[in-house]
C-alpha positions in Angstrom: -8.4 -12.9 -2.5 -7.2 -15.8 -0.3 -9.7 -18.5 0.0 -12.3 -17.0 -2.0 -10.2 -16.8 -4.4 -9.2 -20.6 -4.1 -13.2 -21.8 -4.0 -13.9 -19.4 -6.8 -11.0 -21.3 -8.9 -12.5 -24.6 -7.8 -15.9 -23.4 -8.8 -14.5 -22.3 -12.6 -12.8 -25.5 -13.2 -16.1 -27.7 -12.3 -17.6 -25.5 -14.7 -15.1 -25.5 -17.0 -15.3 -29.2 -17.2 -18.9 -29.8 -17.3 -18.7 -27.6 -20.7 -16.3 -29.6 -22.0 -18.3 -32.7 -21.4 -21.6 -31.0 -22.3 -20.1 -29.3 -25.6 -17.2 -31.6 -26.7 -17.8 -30.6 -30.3 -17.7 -27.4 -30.1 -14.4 -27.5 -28.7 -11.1 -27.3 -31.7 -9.7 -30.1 -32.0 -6.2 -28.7 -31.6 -7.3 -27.8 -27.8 -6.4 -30.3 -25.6 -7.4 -28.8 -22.3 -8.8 -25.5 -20.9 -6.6 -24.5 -17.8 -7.9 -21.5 -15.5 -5.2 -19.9 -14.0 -5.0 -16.6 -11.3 -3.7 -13.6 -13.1 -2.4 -10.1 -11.8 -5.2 -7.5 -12.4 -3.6 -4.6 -11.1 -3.0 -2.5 -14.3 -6.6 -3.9 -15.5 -8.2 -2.5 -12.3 -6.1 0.7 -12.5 -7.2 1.3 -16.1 -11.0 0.1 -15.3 -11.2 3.2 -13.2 -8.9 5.9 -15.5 -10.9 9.2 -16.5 -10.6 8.1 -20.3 -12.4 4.4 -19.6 -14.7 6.3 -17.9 -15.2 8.6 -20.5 -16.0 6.2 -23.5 -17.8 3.6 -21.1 -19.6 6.0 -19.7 -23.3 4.0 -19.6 -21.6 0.6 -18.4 -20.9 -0.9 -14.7 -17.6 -0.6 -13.5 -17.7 -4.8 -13.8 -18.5 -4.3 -17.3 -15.7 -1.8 -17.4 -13.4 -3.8 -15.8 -13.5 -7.1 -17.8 -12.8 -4.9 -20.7 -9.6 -3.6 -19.5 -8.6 -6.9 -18.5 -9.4 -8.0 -22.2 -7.4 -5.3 -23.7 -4.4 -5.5 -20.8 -4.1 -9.6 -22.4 -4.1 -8.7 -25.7 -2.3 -5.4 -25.5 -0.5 -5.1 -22.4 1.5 -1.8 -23.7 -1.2 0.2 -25.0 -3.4 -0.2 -21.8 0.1 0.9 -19.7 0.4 3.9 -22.4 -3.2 4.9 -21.5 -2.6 5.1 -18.0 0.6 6.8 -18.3 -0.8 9.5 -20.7 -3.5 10.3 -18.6 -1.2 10.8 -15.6 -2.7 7.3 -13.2 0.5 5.1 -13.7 1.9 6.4 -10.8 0.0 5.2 -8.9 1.1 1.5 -9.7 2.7 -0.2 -6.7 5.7 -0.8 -8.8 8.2 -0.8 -5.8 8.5 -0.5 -2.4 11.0 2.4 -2.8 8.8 4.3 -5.5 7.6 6.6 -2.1 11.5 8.0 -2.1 10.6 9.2 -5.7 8.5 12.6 -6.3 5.8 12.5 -8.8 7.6 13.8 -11.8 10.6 11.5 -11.3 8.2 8.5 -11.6 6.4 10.0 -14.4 10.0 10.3 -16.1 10.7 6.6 -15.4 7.7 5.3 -16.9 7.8 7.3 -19.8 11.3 5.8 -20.0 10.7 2.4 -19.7 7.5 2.6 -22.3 9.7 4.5 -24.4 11.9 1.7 -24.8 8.6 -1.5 -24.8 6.9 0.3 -27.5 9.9 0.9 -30.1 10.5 -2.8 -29.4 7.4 -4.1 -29.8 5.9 -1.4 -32.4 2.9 -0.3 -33.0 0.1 -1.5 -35.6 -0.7 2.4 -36.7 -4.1 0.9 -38.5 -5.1 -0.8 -35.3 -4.3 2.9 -33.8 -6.2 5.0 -35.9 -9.3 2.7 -35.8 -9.5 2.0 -32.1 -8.9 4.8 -30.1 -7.9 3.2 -26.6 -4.3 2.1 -28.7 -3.6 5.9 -29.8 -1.6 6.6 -26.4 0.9 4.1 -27.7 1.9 6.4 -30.6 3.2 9.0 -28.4 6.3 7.1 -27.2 7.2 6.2 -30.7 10.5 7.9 -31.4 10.0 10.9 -32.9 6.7 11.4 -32.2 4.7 12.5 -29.5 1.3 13.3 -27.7 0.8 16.7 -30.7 2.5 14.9 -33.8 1.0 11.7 -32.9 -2.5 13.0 -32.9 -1.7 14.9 -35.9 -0.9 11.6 -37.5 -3.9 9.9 -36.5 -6.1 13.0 -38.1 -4.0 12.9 -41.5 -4.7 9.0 -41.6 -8.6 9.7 -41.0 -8.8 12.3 -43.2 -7.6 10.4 -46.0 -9.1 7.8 -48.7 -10.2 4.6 -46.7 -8.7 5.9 -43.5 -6.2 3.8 -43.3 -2.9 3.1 -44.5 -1.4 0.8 -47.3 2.1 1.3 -46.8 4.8 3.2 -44.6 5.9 5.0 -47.6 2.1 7.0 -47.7 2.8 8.7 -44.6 5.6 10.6 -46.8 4.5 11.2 -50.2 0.7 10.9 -50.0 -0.4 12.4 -46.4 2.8 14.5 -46.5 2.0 14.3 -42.5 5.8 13.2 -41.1 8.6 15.3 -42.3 12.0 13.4 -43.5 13.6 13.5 -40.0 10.8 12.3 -38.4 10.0 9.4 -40.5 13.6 8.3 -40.5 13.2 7.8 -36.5 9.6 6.6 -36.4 9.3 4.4 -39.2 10.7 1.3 -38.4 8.1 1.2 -34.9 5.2 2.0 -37.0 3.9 -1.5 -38.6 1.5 -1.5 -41.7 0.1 -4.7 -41.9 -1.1 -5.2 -45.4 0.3 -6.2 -49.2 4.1 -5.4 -48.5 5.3 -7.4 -46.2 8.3 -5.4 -45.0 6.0 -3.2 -43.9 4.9 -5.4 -41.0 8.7 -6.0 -39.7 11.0 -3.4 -37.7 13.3 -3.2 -40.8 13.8 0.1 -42.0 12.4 1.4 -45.4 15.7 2.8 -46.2 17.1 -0.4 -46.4 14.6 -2.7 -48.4 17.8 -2.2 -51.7 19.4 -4.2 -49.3 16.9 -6.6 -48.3 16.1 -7.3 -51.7 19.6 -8.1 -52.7 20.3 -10.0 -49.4 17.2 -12.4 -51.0 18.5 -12.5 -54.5 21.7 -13.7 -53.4 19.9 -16.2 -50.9 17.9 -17.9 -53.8 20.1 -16.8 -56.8 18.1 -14.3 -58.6 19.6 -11.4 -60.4 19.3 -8.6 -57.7 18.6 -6.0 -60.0 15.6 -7.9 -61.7 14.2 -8.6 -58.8 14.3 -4.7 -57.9 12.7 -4.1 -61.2 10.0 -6.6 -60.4 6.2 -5.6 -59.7 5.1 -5.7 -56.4 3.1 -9.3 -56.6 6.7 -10.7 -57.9 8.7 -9.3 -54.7 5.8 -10.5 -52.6 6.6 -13.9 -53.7 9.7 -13.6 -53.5 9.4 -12.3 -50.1 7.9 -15.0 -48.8 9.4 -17.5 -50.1 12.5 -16.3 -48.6 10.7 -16.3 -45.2 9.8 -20.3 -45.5 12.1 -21.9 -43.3 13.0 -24.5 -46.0 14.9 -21.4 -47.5 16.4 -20.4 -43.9 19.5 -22.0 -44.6 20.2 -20.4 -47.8 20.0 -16.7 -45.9 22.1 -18.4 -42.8 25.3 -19.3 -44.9 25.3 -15.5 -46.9 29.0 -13.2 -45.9 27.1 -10.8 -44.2 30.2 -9.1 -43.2 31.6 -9.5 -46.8 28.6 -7.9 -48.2 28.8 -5.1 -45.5 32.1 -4.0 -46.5 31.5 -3.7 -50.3 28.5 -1.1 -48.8 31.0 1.3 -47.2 33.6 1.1 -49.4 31.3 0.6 -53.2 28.3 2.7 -52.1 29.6 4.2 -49.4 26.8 3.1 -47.0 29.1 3.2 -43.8 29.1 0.2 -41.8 25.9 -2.0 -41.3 27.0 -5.0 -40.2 24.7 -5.4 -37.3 21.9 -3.7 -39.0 22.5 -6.8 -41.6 22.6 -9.0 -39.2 19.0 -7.8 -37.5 17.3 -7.8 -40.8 18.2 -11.6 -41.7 16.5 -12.4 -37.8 13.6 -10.0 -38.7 13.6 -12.3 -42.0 12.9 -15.2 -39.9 10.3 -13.8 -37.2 8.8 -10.5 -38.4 8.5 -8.6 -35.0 9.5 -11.6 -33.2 8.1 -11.1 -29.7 11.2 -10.1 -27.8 9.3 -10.1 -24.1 9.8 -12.9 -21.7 7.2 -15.8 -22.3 4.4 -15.9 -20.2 3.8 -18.5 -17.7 1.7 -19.7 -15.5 2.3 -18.0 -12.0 4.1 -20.2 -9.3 3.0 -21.5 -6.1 4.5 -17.8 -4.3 3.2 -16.1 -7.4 0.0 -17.2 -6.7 0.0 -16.9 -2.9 0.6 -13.4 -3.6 -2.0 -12.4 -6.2 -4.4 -13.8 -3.7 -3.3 -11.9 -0.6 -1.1 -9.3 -1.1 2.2 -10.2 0.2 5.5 -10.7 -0.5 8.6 -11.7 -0.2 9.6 -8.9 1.6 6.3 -8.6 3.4 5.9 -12.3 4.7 9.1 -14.0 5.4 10.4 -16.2 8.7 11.3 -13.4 11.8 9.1 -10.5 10.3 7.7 -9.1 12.8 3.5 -8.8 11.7 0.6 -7.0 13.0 -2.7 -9.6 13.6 -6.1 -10.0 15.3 -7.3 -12.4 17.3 -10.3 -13.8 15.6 -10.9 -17.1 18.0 -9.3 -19.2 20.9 -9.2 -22.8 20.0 -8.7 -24.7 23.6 -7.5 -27.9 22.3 -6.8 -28.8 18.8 -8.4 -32.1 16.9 -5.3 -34.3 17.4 -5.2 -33.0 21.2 -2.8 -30.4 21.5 -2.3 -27.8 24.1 -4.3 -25.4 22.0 -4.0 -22.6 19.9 -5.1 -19.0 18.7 -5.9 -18.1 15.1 -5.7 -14.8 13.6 -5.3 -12.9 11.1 -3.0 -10.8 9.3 -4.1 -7.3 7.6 -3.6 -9.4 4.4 -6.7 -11.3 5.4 -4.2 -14.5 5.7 -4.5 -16.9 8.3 -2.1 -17.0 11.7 -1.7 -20.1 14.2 0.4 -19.1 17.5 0.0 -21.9 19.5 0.1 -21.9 23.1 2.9 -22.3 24.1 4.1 -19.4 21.6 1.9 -16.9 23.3 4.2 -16.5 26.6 7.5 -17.5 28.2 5.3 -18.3 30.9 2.7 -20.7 31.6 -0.2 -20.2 30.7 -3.7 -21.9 32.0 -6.1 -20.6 29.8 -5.9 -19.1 26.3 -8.1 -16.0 27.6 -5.7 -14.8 30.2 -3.2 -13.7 27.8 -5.5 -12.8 24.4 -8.8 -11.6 23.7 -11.2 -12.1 20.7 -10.5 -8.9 18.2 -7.0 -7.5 20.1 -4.4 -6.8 18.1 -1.0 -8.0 18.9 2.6 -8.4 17.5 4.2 -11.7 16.6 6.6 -12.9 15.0 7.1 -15.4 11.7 8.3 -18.6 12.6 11.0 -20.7 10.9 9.7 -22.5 8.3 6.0 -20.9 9.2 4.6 -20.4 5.9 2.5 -22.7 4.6 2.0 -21.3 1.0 -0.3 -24.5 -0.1 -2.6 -24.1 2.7 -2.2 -20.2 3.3 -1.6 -20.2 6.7 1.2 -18.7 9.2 3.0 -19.9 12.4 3.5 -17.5 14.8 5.1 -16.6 18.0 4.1 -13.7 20.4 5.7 -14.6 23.7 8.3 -11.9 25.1 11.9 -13.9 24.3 10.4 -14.2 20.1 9.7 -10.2 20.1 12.7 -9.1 22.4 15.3 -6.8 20.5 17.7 -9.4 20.6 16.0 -12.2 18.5 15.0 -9.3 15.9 19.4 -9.1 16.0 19.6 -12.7 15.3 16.7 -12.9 12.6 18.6 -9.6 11.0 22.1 -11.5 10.9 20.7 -14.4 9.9 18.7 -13.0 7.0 20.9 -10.1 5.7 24.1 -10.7 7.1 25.4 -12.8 4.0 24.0 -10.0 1.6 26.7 -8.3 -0.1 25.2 -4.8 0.2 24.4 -5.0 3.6 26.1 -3.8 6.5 25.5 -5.5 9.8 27.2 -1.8 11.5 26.4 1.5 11.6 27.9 3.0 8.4 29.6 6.8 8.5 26.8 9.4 9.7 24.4 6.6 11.3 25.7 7.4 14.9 23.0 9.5 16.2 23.9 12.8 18.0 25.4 12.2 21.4 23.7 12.7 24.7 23.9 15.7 26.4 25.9 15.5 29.8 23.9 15.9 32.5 24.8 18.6 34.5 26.2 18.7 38.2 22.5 20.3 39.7 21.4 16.7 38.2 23.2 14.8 40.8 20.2 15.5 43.3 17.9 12.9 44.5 15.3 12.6 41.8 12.6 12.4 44.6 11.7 11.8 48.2 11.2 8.1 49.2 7.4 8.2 50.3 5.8 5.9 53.1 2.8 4.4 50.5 1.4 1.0 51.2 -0.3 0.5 48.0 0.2 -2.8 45.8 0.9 -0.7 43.1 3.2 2.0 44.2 7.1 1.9 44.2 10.0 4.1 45.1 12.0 4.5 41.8 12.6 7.2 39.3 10.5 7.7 36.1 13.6 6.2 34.0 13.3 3.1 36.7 9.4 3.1 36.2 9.5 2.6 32.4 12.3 0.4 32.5 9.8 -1.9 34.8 6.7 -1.5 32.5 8.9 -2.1 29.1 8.6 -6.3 29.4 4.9 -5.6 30.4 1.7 -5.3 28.8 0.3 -2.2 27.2 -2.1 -1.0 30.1 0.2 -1.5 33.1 0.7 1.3 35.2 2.9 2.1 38.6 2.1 4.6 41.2 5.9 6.3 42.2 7.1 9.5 44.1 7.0 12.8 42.0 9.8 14.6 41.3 7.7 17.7 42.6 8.1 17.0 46.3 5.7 15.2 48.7 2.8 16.8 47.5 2.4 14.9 44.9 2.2 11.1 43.2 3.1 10.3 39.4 0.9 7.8 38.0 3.6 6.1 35.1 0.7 4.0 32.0 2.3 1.8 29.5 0.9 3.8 26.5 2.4 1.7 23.8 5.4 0.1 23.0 8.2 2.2 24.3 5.2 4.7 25.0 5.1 6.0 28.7 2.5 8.7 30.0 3.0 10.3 33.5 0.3 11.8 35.3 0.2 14.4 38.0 -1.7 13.5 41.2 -1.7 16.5 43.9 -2.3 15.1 47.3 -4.3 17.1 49.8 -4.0 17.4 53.5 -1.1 15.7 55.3 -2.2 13.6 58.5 -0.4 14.7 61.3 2.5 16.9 62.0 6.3 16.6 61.3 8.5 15.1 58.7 7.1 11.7 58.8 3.1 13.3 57.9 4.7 14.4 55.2 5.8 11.3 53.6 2.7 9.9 54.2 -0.2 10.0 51.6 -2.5 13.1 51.8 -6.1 13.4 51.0 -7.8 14.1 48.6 -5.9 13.1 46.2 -6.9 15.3 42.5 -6.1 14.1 39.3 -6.6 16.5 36.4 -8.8 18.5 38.1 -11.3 15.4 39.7 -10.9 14.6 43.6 -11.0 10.8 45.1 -10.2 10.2 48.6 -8.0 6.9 48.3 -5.8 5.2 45.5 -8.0 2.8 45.5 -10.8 5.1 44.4 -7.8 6.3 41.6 -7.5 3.0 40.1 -11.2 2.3 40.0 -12.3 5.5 38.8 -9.9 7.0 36.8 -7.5 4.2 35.6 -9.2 1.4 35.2 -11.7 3.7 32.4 -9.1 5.3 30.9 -6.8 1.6 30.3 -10.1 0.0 29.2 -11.0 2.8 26.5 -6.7 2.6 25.4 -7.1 -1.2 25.0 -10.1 -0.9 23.0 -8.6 1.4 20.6 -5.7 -1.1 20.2 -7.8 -3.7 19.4 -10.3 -1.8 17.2 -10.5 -3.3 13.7 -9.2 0.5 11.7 -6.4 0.2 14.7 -2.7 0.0 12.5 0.6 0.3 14.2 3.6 1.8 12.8 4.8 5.3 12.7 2.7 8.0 10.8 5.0 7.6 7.5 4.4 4.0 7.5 0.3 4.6 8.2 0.7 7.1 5.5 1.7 4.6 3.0 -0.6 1.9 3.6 -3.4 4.5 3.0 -1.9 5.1 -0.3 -1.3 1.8 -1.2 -4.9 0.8 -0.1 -6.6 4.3 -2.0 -4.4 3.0 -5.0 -6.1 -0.3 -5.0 -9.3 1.1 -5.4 -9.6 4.3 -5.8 -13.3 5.1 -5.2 -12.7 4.8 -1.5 -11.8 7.2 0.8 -9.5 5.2 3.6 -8.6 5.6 7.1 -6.8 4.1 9.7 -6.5 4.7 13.5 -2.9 4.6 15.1 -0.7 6.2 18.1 1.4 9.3 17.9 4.7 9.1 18.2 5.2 12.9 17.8 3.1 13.5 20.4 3.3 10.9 23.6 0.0 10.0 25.2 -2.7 10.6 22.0 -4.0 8.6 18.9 -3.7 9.9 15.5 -6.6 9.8 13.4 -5.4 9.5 9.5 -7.6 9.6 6.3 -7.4 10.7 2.7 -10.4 13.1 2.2 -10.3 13.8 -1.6 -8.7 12.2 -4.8 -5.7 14.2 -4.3 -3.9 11.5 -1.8 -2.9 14.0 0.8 -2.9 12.0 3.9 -5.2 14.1 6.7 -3.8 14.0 10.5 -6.0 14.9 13.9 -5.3 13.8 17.3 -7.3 12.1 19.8 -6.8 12.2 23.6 -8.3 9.3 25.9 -10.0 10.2 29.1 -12.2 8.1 31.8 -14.8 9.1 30.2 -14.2 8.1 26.7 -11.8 10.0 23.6 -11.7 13.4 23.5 -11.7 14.7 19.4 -11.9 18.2 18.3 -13.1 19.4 21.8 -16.0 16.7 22.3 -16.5 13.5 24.4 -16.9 10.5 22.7 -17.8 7.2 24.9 -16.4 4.8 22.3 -14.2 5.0 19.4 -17.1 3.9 17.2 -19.0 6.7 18.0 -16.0 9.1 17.6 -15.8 7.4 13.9 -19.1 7.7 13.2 -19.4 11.5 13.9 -16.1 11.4 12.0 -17.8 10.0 9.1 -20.8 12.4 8.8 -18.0 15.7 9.6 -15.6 14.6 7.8 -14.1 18.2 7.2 -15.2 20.0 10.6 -13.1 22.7 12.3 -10.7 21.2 14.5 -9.6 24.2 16.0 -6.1 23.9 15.5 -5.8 19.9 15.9 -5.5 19.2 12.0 -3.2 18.0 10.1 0.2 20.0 10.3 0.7 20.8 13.8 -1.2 22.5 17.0 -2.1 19.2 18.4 0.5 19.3 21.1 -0.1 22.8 22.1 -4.0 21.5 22.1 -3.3 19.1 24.3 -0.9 21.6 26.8 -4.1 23.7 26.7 -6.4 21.3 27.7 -4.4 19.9 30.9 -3.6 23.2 32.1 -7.4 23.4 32.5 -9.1 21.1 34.7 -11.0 18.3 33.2 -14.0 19.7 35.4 -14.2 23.4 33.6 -13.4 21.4 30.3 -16.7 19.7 30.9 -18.9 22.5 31.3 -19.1 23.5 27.5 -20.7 19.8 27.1 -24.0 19.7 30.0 -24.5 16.1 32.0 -27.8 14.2 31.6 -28.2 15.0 35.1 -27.9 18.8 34.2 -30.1 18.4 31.8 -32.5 16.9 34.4 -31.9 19.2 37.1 -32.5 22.0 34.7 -36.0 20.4 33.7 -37.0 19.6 37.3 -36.3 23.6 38.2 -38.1 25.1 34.9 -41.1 22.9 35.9 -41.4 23.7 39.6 -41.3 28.3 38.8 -43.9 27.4 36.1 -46.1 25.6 38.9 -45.1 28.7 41.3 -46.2 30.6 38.6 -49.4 29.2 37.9 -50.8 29.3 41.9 -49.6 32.9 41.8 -51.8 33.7 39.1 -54.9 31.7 40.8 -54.2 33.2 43.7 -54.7 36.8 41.9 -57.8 36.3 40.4 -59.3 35.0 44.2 
């Protein structure tokens, strides 16, 4: 995809070329030009990968396997689908955004429904069935049919002389195989393509009478000698009808004159249109009925190679990219920019002056090689020929506001959209505070720290909402003077408050007390200073929350929307067992962990607490997220002691800050435990060793 798949087209067409040059003569003369073009693989991949390809290729590659689906999907495009569908892996096409709403058996019911309709349109060629296998699928959504009478047909054709068929009319009197109801709905979608040619169009045995006296008529024979005619007579006559120099003849017939002296002479009822389809079937015997195919567009093609869409990729969506290098000053000497890229593997521009609403000095004081930020698409930012974005990341181009303006602008002319909040959107009302509430919400404190502030929680994340992920602010607890609250920017609209109990007041009276005690404990470690807070204790535990941020499995979104991007990504190829990283909005302050484990495609949930020390994950330290992923990798399905998918995770994490982080430590020995306890084992074996001299002086 993307430019690979741009240099690989380059690299066919040179090719392509040089055998034309080289091999001029073995090229038809009718060909004018060999064109390479990109093409949607998606069922072809699907169906490379289905238990029945895999089944009768069983001693081929999966390349191997894959080239011949892709062969089959282009010549057969609705007996590959019917294979996948039969064996149950169509649903797992991405064939809409919405197709999550739908439960399995209601997309199974909409596929069966849509090939239901393709293959009675397009018919099936039953010899072409019976003699290659991978086309047998088709014949269970033939009308009347199904998986048990189709493979019932299939064996009666086998079974008999030649193993194939000559004519419809076999499958009643010779094989005896389709009763008279049946054949009456199936026969017209089975084509037999041999001597009779009425076999091979979707007109109806029942009426070839008709059809022969709709010819006579045309070319002026006597209808009844021509029904009387051998076979090799009504051939000819067939086709002759069917040359277009004769087209004329059948155009100008009273169809509707013809119709009535049916129903009233024969008493036929009334098969006007039925007429009508047989002189176009006349013309184009299972004329192709399908949209022509073309060769994709220039958004077509931008899509095939990346992934997105319309939907996905459009001016004011808000997109998820890495920062994959700073670029100080750009060739025609610009300001500079930063290029990225999006999870599609397409490439971003935000240029400097994009990144903030602020100035900004150096690209490296705002962005970092391998974060991951939010930005938004720019007006007219899509550069489909060159595959590149323009993007904007600076506070004003992400602010609620401008994602109001994009929205009106965008949707606001759509005739199904409403701008406001339709009956039962309101959410539930607040509840009223009550009068107890009115209290101060804490004690002004006398702090001189840079990073302190007398304000409220509320107040504290209203100050860190417009700031970075990472920010914190030091403010009076709610709990009284013996204690801080330390307010971290978790995430977006994420906010985690920790408790820190101060010591011993210095002093006596009213104004010791609003002054800052010491030592000063924070989940269950003592500093003396906020100084020694930040360095030890906050500065770790921001670094290690940044680093998961910007770690390359890192995907925002809620766990729905994680969900379905590890569907979507296990549907693409579905020998892989994906994973994604992302932060918990059900529980504030921890990272969720979210894989699919088995070929089932249940999405698997743990939770992951960060600490100064590293992540915390099912009860272990980990000093880097790679690490964690690693172990992850090798226990896939360890016991996580309540913190799997499902629920406990919150309760985990109550449980472990009611415990100090020192007692949580001691399951897990330091190195310089370990070295203490070597050092002591060594010196009683020495002790022991003189005492034992000593006794045998």
């Amino acid at each position: 995809g993307g430019a690979a798949g741009r240099v690989l087209k380059d690299a066919i067409i040179q090719v392509v070329g040089k055998i034309v040059e080289d091999h001029a003569r073995a090229i038809p003369e009718e060909v004018d030009t060999i064109a390479v073009h990109f093409l949607d693989d998606t069922v072809p991949a699907l169906a490379s990968n289905c238990a029945a390809m895999r089944a009768e290729l069983t001693e081929h590659s999966v390349e191997v396997r894959h080239a011949v689906a892709l062969g089959r999907y282009l010549r057969n495009p609705a007996g590959v689908m019917a294979g996948l569908a039969a064996g149950g892996e169509a649903t797992a096409l991405p064939l809409s955004p919405l197709m999550d709403a739908l439960t399995e058996e209601e997309k199974k019911a909409v596929l069966e429904r849509g090939l239901l309709d393709l293959v009675n349109q397009v018919g099936v060629d039953i010899n072409a069935a019976v003699a290659h296998p991978w086309q047998q699928p088709q014949l269970h959504f033939v009308a009347g049919l199904g998986p048990r009478k189709a493979g019932a047909l299939v064996a009666a054709i086998r079974a008999s002389d030649g193993g194939a068929l000559e004519s419809r009319e076999e499958l009643v009197t010779e094989l005896g195989c389709l009763g008279p109801c049946v054949f009456r709905n199936a026969a017209s979608s089975l084509r037999v393509v041999d001597d009779f040619i009425l076999d091979a169009t979707r007109i109806h045995p029942a009426i070839y009478p008709h059809v022969l006296e709709i010819i006579a008529n045309a070319l002026d024979y006597d209808p009844e000698q021509l029904k009387a005619a051998t076979h090799s007579v009504q051939k000819k006559t067939l086709e002759k009808s069917m040359d277009p120099e004769h087209w004329d003849k059948l155009a100008v017939l009273d169809l509707r004159a013809y119709a009535e002296y049916l129903r009233d002479t024969v008493g036929a009822g009334w098969l006007l249109q039925t007429l009508r389809d047989v002189r176009m079937e006349l013309h184009a015997p299972y004329g192709e009925i399908r949209p022509k195919w073309s060769q994709p567009g220039t958004w077509e093609e931008f899509s095939l190679l990346t992934g997105e869409t319309t939907a996905s990729l459009c001016p004011g969506k808000l997109v998820q990219v890495t920062v994959k290098k700073l670029v100080p000053r750009g060739l025609d000497g610009g300001a500079g920019h930063v290029l990225v890229q999006l999870e599609s593997g397409v490439t971003g521009i935000i240029e400097k002056e994009d990144l903030s609403d602020r100035p900004v000095e150096r690209l490296e004081h705002k962005v970092a090689v391998g974060q991951v930020i939010t930005a938004r698409i720019k007006m007219k930012g899509i550069d489909l020929d060159n595959q590149i974005v323009q993007l904007a990341c600076k506070g004003s181009s992400l602010a609620k506001e401008e994602s109001a303006r994009w929205e009106a602008q965008l949707w606001g002319q759509k005739r199904f959209y409403s701008l406001t909040p339709l009956d039962g959107e309101l959410p539930k009302p607040a509840r009223k505070p009550k009068k107890a509430a009115a209290r101060p919400l804490f004690v002004h404190r006398n702090i001189d720290h840079p990073l302190f502030a007398n304000m409220s929680a509320v107040e504290a994340q209203d100050a860190l909402k417009t700031r970075d992920i990472g920010d914190v602010l030091l403010r009076p607890s709610s709990k009284g003077v013996t204690h801080l609250s330390l307010t971290v920017k978790f995430y977006d609209d994420i906010f985690v408050h920790y408790d820190i109990k101060e010591g011993k007041k210095p002093g006596m009276g009213h104004t010791a007390n609003l002054a800052l005690g010491t030592p000063l404990t924070v989940e269950g470690v003592d500093y003396e200073d906020l100084d020694e807070v930040y360095a030890r204790h906050v500065e770790p535990l921001v670094g290690h929350l940044k680093n998961m941020i910007r770690h390359r499995k890192f995907r925002r979104g809620t766990k729905r929307e994680v969900d379905q991007r590890l569907k979507a990504e296990m549907a693409r190829h579905p020998d892989t067992r994906p994973y994604a990283l992302s932060v918990s909005h059900e529980h504030q302050g921890v990272f969720c962990l979210s894989a699919i484990l088995s070929k089932t495609g249940n999405v698997h949930h743990e939770f992951i607490s960060v600490r100064p020390e590293g992540f915390r994950f099912r009860r272990m330290e980990f000093p880097s997220a790679d690490r964690m992923l690693a172990y992850f990798k090798v226990n896939p399905n360890a016991p996580t002691d309540g913190a799997a998918a499902g629920g406990g995770a919150g309760q985990q994490r109550d449980r472990e800050r009611e415990q100090p982080r020192a007692q949580q430590q001691q399951a897990m020995p330091t190195q310089q435990q370990i070295a203490a306890a070597v050092q002591a084992q060594q010196q009683m074996q020495q002790m022991q060793h003189m005492q034992q001299q000593q006794q045998q002086q």
